[in-house]
C-alpha positions as CSV (number, residue, x, y, z in Angstrom):
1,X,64.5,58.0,138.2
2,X,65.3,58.2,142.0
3,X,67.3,55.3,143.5
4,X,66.3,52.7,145.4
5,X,67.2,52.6,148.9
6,X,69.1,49.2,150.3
7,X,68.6,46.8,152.8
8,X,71.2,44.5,153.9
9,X,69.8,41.8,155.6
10,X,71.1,39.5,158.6
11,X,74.6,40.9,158.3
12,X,77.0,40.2,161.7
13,X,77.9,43.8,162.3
14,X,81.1,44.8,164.1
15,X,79.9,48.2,164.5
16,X,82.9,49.7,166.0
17,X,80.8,52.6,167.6
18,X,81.4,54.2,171.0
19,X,80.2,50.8,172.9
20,X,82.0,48.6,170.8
21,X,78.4,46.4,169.5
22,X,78.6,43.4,167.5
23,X,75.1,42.8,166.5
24,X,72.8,40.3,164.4
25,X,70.8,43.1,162.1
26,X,69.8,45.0,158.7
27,X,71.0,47.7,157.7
28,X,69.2,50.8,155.7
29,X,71.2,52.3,152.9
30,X,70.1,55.8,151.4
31,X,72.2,58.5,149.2
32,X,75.0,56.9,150.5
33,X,74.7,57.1,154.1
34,X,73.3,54.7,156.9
35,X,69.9,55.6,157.6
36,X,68.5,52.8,160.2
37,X,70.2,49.7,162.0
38,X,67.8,47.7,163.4
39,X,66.3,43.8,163.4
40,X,63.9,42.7,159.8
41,X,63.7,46.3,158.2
42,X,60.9,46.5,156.0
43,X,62.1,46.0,152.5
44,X,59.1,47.0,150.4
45,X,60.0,48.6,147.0
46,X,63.7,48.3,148.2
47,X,66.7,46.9,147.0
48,X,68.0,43.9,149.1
49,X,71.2,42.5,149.4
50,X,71.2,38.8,151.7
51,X,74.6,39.3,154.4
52,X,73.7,35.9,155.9
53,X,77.4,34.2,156.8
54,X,79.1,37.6,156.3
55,X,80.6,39.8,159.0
56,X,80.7,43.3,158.1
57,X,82.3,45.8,159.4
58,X,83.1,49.5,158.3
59,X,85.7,50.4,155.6
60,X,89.5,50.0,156.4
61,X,91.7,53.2,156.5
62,X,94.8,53.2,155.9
63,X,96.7,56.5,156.8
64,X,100.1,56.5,155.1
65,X,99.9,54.6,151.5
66,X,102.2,55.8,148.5
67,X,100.5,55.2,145.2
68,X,102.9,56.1,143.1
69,X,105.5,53.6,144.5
70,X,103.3,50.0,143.6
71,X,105.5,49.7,140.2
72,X,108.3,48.9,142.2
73,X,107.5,46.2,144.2
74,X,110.3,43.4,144.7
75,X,112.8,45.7,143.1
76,X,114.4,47.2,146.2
77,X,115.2,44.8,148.9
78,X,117.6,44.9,151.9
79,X,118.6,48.6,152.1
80,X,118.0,50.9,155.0
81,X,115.9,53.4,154.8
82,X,118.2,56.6,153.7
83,X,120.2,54.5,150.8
84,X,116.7,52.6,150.0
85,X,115.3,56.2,148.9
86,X,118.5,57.2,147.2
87,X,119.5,54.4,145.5
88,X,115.8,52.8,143.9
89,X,112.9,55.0,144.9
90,X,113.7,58.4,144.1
91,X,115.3,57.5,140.8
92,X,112.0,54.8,140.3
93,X,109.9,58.3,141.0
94,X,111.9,60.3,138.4
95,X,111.3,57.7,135.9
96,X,107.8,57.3,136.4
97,X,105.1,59.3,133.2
98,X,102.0,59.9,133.5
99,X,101.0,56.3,131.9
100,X,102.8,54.5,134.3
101,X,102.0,56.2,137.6
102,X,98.2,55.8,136.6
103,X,98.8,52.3,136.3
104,X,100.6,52.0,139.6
105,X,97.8,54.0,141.2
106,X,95.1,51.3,139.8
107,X,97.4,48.8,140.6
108,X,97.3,50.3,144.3
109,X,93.9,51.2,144.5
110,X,92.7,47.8,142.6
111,X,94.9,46.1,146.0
112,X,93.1,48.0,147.9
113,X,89.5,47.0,147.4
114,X,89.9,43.7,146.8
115,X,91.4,43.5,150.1
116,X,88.4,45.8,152.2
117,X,90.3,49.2,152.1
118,X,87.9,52.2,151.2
119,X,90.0,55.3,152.5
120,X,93.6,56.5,151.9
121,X,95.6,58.9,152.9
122,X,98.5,59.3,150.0
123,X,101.7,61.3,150.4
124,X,101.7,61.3,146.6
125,X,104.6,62.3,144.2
126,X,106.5,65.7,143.1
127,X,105.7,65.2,139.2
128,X,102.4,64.4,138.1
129,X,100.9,64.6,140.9
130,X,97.3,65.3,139.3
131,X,97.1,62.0,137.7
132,X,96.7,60.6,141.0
133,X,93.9,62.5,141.9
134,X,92.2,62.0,138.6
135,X,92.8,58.0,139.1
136,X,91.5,58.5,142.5
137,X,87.9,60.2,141.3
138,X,87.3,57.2,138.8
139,X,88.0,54.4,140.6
140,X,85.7,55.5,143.9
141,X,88.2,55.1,147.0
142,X,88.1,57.8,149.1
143,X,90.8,59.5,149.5
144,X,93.1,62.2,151.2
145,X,96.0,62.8,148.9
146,X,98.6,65.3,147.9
147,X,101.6,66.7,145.4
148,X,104.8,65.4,147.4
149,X,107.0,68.8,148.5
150,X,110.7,68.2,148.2
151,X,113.1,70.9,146.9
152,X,116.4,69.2,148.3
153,X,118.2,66.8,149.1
154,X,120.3,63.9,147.0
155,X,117.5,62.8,144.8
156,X,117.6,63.1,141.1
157,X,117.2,67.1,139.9
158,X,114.3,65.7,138.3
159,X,111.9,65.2,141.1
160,X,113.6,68.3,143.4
161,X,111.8,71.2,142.3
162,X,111.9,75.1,142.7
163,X,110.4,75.8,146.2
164,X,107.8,78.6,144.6
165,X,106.7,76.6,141.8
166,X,106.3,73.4,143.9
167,X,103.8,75.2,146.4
168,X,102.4,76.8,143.3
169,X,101.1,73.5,142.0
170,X,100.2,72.2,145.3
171,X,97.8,75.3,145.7
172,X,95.8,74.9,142.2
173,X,95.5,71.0,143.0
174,X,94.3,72.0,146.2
175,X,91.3,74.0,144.6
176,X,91.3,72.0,142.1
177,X,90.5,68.4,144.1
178,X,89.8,69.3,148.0
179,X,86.5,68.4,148.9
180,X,86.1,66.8,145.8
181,X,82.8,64.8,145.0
182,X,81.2,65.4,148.1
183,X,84.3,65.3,150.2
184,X,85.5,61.9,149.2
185,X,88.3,63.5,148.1
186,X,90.2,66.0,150.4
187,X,94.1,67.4,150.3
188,X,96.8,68.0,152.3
189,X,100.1,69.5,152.0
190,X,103.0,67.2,152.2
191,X,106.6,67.9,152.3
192,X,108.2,64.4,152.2
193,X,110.3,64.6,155.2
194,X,112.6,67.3,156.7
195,X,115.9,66.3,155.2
196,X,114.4,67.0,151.4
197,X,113.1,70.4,152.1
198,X,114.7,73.5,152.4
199,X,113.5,75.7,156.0
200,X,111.7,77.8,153.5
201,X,110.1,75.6,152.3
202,X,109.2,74.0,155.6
203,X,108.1,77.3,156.8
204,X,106.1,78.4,154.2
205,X,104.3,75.2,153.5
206,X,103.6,75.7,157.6
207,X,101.8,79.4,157.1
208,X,100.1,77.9,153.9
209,X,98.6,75.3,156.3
210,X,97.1,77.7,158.5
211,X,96.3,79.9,156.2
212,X,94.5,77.4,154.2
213,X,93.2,75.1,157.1
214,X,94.8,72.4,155.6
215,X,96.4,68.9,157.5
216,X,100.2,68.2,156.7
217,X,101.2,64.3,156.4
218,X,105.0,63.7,156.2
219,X,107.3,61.7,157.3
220,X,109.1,61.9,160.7
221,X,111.3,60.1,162.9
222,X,111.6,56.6,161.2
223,X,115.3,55.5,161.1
224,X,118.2,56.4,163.9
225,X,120.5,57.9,161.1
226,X,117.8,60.5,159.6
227,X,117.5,61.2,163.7
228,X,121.4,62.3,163.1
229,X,121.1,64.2,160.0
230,X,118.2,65.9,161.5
231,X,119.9,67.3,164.5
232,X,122.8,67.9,162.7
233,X,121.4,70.6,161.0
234,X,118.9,71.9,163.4
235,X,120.1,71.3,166.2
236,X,117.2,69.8,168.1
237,X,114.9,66.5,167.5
238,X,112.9,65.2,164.4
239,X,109.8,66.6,166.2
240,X,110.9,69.4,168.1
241,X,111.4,70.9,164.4
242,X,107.4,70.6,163.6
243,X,106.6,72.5,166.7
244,X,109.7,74.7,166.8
245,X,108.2,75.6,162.4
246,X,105.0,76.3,163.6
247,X,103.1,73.2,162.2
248,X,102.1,71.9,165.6
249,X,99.4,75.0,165.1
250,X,98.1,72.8,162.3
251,X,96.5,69.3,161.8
252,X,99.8,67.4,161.7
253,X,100.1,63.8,160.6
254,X,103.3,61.5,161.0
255,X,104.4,58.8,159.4
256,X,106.2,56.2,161.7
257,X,107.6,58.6,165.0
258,X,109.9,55.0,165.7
259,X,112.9,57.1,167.3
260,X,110.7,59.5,170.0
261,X,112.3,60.5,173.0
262,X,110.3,61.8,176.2
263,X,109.8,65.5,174.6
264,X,108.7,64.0,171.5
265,X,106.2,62.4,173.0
266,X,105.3,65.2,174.9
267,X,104.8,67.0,171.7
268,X,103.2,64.2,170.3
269,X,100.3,64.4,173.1
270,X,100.1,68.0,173.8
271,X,99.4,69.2,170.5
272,X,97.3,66.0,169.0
273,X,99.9,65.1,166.6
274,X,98.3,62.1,164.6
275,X,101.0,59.5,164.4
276,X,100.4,56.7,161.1
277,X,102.3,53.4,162.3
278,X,103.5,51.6,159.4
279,X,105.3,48.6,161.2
280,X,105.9,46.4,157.8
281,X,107.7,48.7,156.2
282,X,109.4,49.7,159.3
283,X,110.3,45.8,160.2
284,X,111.8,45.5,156.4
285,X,113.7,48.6,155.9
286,X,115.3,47.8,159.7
287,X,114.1,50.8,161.5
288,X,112.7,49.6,164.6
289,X,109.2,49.4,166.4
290,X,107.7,52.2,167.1
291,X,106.3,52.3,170.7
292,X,102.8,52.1,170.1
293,X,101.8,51.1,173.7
294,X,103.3,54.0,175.0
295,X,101.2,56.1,172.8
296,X,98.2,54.7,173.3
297,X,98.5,55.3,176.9
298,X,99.3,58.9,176.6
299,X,96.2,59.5,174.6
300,X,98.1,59.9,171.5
301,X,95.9,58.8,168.1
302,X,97.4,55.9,166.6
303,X,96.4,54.5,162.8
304,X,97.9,51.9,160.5
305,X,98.7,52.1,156.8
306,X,101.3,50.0,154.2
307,X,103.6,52.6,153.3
308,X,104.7,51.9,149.9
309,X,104.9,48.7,147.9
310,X,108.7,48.4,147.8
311,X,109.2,48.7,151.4
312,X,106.5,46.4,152.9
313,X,105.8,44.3,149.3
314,X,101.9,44.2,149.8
315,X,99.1,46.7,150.6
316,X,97.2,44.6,152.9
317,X,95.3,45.9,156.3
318,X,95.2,41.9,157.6
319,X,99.4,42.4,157.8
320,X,99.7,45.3,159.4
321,X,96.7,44.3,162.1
322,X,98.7,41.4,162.5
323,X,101.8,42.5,162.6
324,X,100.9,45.4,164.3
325,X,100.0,43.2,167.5
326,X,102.2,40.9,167.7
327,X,105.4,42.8,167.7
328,X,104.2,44.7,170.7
329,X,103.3,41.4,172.7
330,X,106.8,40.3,171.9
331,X,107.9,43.8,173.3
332,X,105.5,44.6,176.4
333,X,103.3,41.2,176.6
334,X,100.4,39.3,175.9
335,X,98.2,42.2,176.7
336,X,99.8,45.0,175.3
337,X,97.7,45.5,172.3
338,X,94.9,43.7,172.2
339,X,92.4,42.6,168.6
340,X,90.0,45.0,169.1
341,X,92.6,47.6,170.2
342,X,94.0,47.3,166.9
343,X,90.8,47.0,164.7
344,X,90.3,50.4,166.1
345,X,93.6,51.6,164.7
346,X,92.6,49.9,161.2
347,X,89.0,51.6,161.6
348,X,87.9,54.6,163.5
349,X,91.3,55.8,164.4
350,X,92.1,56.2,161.2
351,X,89.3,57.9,160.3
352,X,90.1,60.3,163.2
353,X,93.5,61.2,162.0
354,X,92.3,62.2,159.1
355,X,89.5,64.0,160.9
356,X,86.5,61.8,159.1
357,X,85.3,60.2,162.3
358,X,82.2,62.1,161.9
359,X,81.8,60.2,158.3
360,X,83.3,56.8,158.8
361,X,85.2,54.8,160.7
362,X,81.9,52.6,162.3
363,X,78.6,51.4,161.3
364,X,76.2,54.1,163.0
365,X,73.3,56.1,161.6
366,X,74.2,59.0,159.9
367,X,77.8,57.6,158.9
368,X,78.7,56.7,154.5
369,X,78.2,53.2,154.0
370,X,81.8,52.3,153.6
371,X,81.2,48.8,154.2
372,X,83.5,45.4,153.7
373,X,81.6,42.2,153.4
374,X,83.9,39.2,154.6
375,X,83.2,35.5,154.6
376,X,82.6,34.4,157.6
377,X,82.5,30.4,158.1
378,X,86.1,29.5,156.8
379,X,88.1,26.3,157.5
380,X,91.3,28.9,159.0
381,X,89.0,31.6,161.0
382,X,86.3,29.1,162.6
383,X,84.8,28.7,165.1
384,X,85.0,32.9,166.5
385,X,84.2,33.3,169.9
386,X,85.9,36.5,169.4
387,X,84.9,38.4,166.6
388,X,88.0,40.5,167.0
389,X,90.7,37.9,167.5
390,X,89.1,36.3,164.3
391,X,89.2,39.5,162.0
392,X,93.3,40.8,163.1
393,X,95.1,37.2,163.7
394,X,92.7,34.9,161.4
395,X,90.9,36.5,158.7
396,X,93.0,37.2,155.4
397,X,92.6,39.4,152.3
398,X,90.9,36.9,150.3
399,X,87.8,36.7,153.1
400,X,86.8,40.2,151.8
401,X,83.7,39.2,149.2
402,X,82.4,42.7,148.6
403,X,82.7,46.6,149.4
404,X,81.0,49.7,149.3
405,X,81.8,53.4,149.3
406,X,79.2,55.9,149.8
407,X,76.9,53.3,149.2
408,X,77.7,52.1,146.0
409,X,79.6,48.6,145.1
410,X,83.0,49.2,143.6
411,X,83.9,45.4,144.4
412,X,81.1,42.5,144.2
413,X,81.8,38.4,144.6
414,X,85.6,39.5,144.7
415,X,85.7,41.3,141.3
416,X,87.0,45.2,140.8
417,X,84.3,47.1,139.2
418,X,85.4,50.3,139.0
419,X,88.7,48.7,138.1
420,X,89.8,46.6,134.8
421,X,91.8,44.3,136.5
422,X,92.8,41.8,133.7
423,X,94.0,45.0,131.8
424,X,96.2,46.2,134.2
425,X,98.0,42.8,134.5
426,X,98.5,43.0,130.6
427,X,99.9,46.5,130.7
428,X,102.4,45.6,134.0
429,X,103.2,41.5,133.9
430,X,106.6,40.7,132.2
């Protein structure tokens, strides 16, 4: 029987396309895509779902998430970052079967939905690492994921692997998963950060990159004493390394870039190295601010994610859009980073580092209907002369009342559906 199409009706739409509309309209949803925007669409022999007192506005991405790490929230607290890794998450990682880093990953993903993410990008893990993708497919996020590369370093022997048969694995989950159900899913190579990888395997996971046209999401440049470590042994900066490797010939995508000198930056900009501010996890762990502003300004493309769990201790979008302001206007000013600056990052920046902007990122013909549904008229977000101010410094989590990806629901009146919730609580809750 062929599916009805959708209308949702008299919906507030932040559209966040190239001029920026906000506008009072219905929307026309077929096969998963955005077919019309316009004022009292005909809904004959259609399926109609009432938006009145709802803002909506397209799918959160979040470009740096770790899945596997949700287990161990409020278990490692006040470290910096190098002993944080060393001391509770590597080991945490080593311990982790297949059972339990499914649940973290619905745990993660479950957090997710309920608060208006629909696309991830997720550095993933070094064992398992198919588990993820398979939690991924069911649940209905959309995702950009990978098998974590790390082959030294001072973690456990259990999670450092042989360099050969790590990029062995990574290769058959690559065919395995990218471009999975119609693109949703989608993989990228990810050595964890230079001080865990050899320089062979840096270098081949670089010519596997190019060879493969694949992205490569790591870590880079977060705390001052990896900075040391890292030019300790090369000899040369965090980022000079990428493009000294060869992976500035590639789709590169960073997570943090706090501790950037002028040539970083210059790197940063001339090769349209995707930097994935996490400033959370980078306030808790101690590592600094990264200097967003300055970014910006160059024409550098800026997006927003969590991080992990243990470093940040929630997986909301509202905390980083928050946070993500406000530190700057501490730093540089009132008018350094503006609301509808940073809805961008949280929106169709981050569907542009992970080169999606063609798919998502806005409401505008042609685009998936990832779409969040948040209340509108609440006592601590009204009145909202600006629509922006009120969705980064007043709206939280719990506004988000439903979501879509590629057109269908997977959360409705605030309940998973692609997700048992109630039995993931029983399996994880002391």
């Amino acid at each position: 029987m062929k599916k009805k199409s959708l209308v949702v009706k008299n919906g507030l739409l932040v559209t966040v396309n190239p001029q920026m509309e906000i506008l009072k309209a219905d929307l026309l949803i077929e096969n998963g895509r955005i077919v019309s925007i316009a004022p009292d669409i005909d809904s004959t022999n259609r399926d109609v779902f009432y938006a009145d007192d709802l803002i909506v506005v397209p799918g959160f991405v979040q470009t740096h998430v770790h899945l596997a790490q949700t287990l161990f929230r409020n278990s490692a607290e006040d470290l910096p970052l190098l002993d944080w890794l060393e001391q509770k998450i590597w080991p945490g990682e080593a311990s982790l079967t297949p059972e339990t880093l499914r649940l973290s990953a619905l745990l993660s993903i479950g957090e997710f939905f309920k608060g208006g993410t629909t696309t991830i990008q997720d550095i993933g893990i070094v064992k398992n690492a198919h588990v993820l993708f398979e939690t991924i497919a069911e649940t209905g996020i959309r995702a950009v994921s990978s098998k974590m590369l790390m082959d030294s370093g001072d973690g456990p022997q259990i999670i450092i692997e042989d360099t050969d048969q790590a990029l062995t694995e990574s290769l058959e989950l690559l065919q395995r998963w990218h471009g999975y159900d119609n693109g949703r899913i989608n993989y990228a190579l990810a050595p964890r950060f230079v001080l865990s990888c050899s320089n062979q395997l840096l270098k081949e996971t670089a010519e596997l990159a190019k060879k493969y046209h694949l992205a490569v999401h790591t870590h880079a440049s977060e705390n001052k004493k990896e900075i040391e470590l890292v030019k300790k042994r090369f000899g040369m900066s965090n980022i000079q390394v990428f493009e000294y490797l060869g992976f500035t010939e590639v789709s590169l995508r960073l997570a943090h870039c706090v501790w950037t000198d002028e040539a970083d930056r210059q790197i940063l900009q001339k090769y349209d190295i995707k930097v994935l501010h996490c400033p959370s996890a980078n306030l808790k762990l101690g590592s600094g601010i990264a200097p967003i502003p300055d970014y910006l300004q160059r024409g550098i493309n800026v997006s927003l994610g969590a991080d992990g769990a243990p470093c940040n201790n929630n997986l909301s979008i509202f905390m980083e859009m928050r946070l993500a302001a406000l530190i700057q206007k501490a730093l540089h000013g009132p008018q350094s980073m503006t609301a509808e600056t940073v809805f961008k990052l949280a929106t169709i920046d981050g569907a542009r580092a992970l080169g999606l902007d063609q798919e998502i990122g806005s409401i505008e013909i042609g685009k998936k209907a990832d779409l969040v549904f948040l209340k509108r008229n609440q006592v601590h977000s009204i009145p909202d002369e600006n629509i922006y101010a009120k969705l980064i410094f007043s709206a939280r989590e719990t506004d988000v009342q439903h979501v879509m990806v590629d057109g269908q629901w997977v959360l409705k009146d605030r309940q998973l559906l692609t997700i048992d919730e109630n039995e993931i609580i029983d399996k994880i809750k002391l």
